[in-house]
N, CA, C and O of each residue as an XYZ file, in Angstrom:
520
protein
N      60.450     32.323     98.883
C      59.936     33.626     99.243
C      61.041     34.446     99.896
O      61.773     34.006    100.782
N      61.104     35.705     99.373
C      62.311     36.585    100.022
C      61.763     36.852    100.741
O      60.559     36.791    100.494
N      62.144     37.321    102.093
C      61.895     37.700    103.654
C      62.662     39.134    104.146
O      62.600     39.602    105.283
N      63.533     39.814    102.785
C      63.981     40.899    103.124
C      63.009     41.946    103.173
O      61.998     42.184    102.512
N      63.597     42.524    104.154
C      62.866     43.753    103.970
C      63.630     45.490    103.462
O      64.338     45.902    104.380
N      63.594     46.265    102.495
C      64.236     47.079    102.394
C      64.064     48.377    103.116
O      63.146     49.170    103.323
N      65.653     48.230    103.486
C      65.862     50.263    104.789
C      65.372     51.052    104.444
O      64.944     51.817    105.308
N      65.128     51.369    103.125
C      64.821     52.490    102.743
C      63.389     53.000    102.282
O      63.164     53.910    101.483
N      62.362     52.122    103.044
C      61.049     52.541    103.362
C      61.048     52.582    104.667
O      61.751     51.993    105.488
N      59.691     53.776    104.852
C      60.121     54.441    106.307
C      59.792     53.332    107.360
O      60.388     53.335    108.437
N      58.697     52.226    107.017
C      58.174     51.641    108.066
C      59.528     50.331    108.765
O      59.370     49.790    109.859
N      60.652     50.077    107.933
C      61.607     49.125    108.467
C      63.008     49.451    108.170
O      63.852     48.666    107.738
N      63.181     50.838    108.479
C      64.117     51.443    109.044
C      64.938     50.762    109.820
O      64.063     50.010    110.248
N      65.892     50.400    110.358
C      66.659     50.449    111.749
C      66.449     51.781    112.342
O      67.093     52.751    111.943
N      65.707     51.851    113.135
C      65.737     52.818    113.779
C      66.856     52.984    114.893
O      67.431     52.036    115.428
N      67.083     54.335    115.167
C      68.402     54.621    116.525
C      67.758     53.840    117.673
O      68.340     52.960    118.307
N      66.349     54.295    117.905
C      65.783     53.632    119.186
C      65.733     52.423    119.369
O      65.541     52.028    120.519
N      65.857     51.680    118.525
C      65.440     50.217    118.092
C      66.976     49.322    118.275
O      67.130     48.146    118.604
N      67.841     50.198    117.983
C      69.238     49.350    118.083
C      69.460     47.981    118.795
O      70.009     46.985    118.324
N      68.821     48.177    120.247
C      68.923     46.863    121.477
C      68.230     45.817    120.738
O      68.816     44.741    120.855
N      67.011     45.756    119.896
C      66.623     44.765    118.970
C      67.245     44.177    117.814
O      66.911     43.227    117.106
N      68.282     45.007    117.785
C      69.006     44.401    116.365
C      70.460     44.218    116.796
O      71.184     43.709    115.940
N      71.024     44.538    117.966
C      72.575     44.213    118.286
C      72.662     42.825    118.461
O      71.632     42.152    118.422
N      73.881     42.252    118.671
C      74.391     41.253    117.932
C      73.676     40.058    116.960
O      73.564     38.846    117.145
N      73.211     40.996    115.759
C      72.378     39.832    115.198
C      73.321     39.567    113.627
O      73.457     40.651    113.061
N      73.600     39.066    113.289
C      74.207     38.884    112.088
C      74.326     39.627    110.924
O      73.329     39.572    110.204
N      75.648     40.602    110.350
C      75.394     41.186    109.192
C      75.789     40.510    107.977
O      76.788     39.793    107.912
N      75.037     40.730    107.058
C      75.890     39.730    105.701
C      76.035     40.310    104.940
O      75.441     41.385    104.850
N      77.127     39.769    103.775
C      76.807     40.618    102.525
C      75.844     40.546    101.653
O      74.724     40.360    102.128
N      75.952     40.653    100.321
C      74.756     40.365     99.537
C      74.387     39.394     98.606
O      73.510     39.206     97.763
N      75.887     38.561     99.302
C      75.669     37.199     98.954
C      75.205     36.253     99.651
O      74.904     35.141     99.218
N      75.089     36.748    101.129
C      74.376     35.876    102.226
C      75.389     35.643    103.141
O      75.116     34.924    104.102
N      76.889     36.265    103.003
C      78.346     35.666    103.571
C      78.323     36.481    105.175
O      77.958     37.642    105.355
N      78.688     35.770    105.964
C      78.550     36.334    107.412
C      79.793     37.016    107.477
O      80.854     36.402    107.591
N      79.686     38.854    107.379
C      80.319     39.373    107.756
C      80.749     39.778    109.189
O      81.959     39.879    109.390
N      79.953     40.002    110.130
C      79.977     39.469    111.843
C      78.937     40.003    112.159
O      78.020     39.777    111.370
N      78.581     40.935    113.415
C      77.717     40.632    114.355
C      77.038     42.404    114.631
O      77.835     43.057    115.305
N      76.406     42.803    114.430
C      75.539     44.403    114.324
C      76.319     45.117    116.287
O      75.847     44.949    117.411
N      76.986     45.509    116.050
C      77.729     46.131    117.052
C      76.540     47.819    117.398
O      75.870     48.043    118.406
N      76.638     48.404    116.556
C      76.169     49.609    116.877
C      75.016     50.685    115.317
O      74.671     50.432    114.163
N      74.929     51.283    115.816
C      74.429     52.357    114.562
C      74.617     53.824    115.242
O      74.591     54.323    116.367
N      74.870     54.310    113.570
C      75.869     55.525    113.727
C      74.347     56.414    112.649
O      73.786     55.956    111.654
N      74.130     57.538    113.252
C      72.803     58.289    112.119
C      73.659     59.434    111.976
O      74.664     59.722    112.626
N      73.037     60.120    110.906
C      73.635     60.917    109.993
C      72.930     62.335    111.273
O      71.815     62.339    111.794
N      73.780     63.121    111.405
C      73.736     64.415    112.731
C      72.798     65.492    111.719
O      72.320     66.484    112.270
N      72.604     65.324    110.564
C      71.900     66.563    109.917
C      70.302     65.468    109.652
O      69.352     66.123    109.223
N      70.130     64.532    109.794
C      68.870     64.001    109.346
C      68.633     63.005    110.276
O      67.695     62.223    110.119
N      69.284     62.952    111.106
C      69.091     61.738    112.401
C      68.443     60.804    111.724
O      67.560     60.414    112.489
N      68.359     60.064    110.455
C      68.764     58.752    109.784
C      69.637     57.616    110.294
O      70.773     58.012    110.555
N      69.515     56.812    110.429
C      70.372     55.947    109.965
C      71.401     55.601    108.856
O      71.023     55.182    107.762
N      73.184     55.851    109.273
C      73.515     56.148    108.115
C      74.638     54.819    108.131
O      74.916     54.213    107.096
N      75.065     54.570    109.102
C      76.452     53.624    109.289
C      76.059     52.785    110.187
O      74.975     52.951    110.744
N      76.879     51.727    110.488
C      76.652     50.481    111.594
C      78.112     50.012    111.364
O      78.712     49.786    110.314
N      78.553     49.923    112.818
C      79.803     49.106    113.487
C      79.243     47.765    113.413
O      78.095     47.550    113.801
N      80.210     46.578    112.795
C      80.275     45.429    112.878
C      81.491     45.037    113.573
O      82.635     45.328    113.225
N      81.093     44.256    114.729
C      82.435     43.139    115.089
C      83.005     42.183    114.571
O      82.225     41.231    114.541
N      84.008     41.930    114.127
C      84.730     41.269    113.383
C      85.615     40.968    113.954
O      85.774     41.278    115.134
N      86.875     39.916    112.911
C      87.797     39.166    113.889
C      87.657     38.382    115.095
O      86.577     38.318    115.682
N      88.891     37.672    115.571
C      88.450     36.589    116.322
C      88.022     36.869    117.585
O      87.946     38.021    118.012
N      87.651     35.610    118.402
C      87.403     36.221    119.785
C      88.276     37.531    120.840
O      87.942     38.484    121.543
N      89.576     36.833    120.394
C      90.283     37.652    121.380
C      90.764     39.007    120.856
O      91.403     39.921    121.376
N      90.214     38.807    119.597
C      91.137     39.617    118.389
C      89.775     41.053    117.620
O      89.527     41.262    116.433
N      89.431     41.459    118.338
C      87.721     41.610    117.622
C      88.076     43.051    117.449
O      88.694     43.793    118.212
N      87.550     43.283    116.276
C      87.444     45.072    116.311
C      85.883     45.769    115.072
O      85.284     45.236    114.138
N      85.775     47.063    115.702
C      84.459     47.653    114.842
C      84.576     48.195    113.391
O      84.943     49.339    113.122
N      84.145     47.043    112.291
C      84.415     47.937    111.150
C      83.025     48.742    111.108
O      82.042     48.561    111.827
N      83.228     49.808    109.935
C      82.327     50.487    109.511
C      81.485     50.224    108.593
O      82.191     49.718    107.721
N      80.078     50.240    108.091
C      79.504     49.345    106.982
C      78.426     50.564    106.545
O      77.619     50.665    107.469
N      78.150     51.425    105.588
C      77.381     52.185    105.124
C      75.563     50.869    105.093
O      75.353     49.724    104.691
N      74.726     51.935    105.750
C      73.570     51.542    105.633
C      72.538     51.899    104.826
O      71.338     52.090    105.024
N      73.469     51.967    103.582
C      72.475     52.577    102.031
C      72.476     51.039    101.154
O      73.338     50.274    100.722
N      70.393     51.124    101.193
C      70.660     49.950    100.462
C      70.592     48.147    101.520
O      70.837     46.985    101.196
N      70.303     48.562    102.333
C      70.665     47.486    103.372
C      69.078     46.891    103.523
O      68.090     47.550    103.198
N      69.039     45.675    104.016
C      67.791     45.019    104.342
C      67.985     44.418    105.265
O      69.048     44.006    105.729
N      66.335     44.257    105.821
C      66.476     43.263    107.226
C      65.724     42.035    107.342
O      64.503     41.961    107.202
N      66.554     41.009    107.623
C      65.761     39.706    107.360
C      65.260     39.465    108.609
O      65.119     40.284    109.516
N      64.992     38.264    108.609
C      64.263     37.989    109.944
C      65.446     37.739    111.497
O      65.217     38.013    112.675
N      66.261     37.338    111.079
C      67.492     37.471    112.127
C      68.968     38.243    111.765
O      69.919     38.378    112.534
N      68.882     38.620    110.614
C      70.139     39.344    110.163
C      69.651     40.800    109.529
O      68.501     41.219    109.396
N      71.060     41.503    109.145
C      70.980     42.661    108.481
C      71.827     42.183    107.340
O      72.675     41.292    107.392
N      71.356     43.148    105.944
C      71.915     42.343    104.681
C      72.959     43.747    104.267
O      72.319     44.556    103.595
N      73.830     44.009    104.426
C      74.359     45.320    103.820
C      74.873     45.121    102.489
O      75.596     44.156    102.244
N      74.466     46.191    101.378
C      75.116     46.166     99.847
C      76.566     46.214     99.586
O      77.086     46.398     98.485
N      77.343     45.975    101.053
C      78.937     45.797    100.373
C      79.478     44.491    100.591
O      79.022     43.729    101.443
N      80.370     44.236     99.896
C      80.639     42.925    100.059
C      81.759     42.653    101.051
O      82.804     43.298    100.975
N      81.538     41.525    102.172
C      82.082     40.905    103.379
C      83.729     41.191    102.974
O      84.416     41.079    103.989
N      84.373     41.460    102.009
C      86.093     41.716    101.554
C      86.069     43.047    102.024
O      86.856     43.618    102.779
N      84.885     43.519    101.375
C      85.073     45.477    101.600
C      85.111     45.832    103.222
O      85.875     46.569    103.846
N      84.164     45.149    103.594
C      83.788     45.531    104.923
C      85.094     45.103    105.977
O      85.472     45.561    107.055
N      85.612     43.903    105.028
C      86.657     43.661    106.735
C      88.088     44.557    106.265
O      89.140     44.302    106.851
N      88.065     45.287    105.514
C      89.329     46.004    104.745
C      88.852     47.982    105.634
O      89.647     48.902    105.830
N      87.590     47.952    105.891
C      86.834     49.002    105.940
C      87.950     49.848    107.347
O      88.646     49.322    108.216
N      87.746     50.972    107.102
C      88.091     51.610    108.418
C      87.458     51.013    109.562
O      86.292     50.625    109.617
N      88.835     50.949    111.007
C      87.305     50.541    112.023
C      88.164     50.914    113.335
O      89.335     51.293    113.345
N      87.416     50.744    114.306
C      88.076     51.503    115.888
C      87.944     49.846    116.833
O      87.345     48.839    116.455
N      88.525     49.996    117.796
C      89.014     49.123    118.683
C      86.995     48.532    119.392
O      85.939     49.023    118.993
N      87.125     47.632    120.249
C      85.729     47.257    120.843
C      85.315     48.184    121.546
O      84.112     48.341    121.751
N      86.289     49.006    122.067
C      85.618     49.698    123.739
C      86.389     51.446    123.137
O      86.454     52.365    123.953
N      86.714     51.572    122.197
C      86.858     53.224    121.214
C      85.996     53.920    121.023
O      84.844     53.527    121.208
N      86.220     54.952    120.669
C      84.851     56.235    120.158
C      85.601     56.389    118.902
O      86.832     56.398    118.920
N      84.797     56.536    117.597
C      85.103     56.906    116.722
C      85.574     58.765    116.295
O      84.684     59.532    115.930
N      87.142     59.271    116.430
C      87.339     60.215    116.511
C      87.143     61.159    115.387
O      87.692     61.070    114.289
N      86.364     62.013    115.740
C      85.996     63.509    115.152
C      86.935     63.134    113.337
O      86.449     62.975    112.217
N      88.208     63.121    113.763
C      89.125     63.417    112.363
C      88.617     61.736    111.726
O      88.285     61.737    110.541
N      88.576     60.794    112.236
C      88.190     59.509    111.421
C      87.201     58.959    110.378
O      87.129     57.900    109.754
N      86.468     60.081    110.428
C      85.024     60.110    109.863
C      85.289     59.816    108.586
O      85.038     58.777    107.975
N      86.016     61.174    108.078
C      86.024     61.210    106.634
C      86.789     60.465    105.862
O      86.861     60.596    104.640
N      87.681     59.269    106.839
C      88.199     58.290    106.124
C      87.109     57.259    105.726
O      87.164     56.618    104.677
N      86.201     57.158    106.562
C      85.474     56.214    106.277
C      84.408     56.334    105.074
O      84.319     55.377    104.305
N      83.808     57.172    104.929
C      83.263     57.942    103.718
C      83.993     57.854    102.506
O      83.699     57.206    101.502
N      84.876     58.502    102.689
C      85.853     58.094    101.403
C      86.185     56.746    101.069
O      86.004     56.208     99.976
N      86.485     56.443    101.685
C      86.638     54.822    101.642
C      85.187     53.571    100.782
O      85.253     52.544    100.108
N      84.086     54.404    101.302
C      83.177     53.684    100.688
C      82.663     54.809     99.272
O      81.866     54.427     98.415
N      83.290     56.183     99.269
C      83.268     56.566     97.767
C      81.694     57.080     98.378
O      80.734     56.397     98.020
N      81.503     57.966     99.056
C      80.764     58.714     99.928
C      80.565     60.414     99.939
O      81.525     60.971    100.473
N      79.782     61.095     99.580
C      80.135     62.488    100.266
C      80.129     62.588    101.929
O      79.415     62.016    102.752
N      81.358     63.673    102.110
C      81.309     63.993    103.108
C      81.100     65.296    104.099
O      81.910     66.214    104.229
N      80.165     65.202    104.590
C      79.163     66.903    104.650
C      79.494     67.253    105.980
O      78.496     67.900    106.294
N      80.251     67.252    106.986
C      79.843     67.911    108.211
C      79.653     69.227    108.128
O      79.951     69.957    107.183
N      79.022     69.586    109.398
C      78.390     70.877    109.945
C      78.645     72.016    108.947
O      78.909     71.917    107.749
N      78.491     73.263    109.798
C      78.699     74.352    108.322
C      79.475     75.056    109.894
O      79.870     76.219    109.813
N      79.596     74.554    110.807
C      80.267     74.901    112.276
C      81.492     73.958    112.650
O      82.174     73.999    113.674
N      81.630     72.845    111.241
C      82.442     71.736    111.822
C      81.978     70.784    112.432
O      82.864     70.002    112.775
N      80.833     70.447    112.770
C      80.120     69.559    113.394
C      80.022     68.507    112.716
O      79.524     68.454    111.592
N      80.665     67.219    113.573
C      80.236     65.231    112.821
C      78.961     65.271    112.263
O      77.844     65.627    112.640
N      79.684     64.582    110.786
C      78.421     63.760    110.148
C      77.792     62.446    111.121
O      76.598     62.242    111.336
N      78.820     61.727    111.573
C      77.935     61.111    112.630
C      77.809     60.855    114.242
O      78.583     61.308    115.085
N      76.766     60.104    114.465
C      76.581     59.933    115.607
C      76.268     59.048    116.374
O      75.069     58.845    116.179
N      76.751     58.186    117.383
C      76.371     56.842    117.958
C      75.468     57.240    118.801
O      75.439     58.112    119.669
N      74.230     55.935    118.142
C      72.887     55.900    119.148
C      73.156     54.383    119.905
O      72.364     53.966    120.749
């Protein structure tokens, strides 16, 4: 019996509010491969969605936040399943443990996963850490 559940019905969302329930719980790919550990979620500033999630990766001493698009993603009973694969994700743009992801960094990351990239019509981030 599959136990996923898919993001993209409204009732099992990751929600922004919900984050403290789902941080450090395991992300994988979609082969089941432990990519690391649900660091954060990033929602889209024009639809306050859920659009991105920081994963910790690398070693203990060595750890940093990649970026992982949350299109397509499911939630199992202790993990999150994201549709890219654990190579993509640790290759992915990413910021230090204790960084803010800067204004100009965005649109690398988008591109990178082959993304449009829409900010403001004022210049304003596509995203935003909840």
């Amino acid at each position: 019996m599959n136990t996923d559940v898919n993001m993209n019905t409204n009732t099992n969302k990751i929600h922004a509010a919900d984050i403290r329930e789902w941080r450090n719980r395991n992300v994988v790919d979609s082969e089941g491969h432990k990519i690391g550990v649900l660091e954060s979620i990033y929602v889209d500033t024009a639809t306050d969605e859920s659009a991105m999630a920081t994963v910790r990766i690398g070693l203990p001493t060595r750890q940093r936040l990649a970026f992982v698009p949350l299109d397509n993603a499911t939630l199992g009973p202790d993990y999150v399943k994201v549709a890219h694969a654990k190579a993509q994700v640790k290759k992915a743009p990413s910021i230090g443990t204790d960084d803010i992801l800067p204004a100009e960094g965005e649109e690398a990351i988008f591109q990178y996963y082959g993304l449009d990239y829409r900010p403001g019509a004022g210049g304003e981030r596509q995203l935003a850490r909840r």
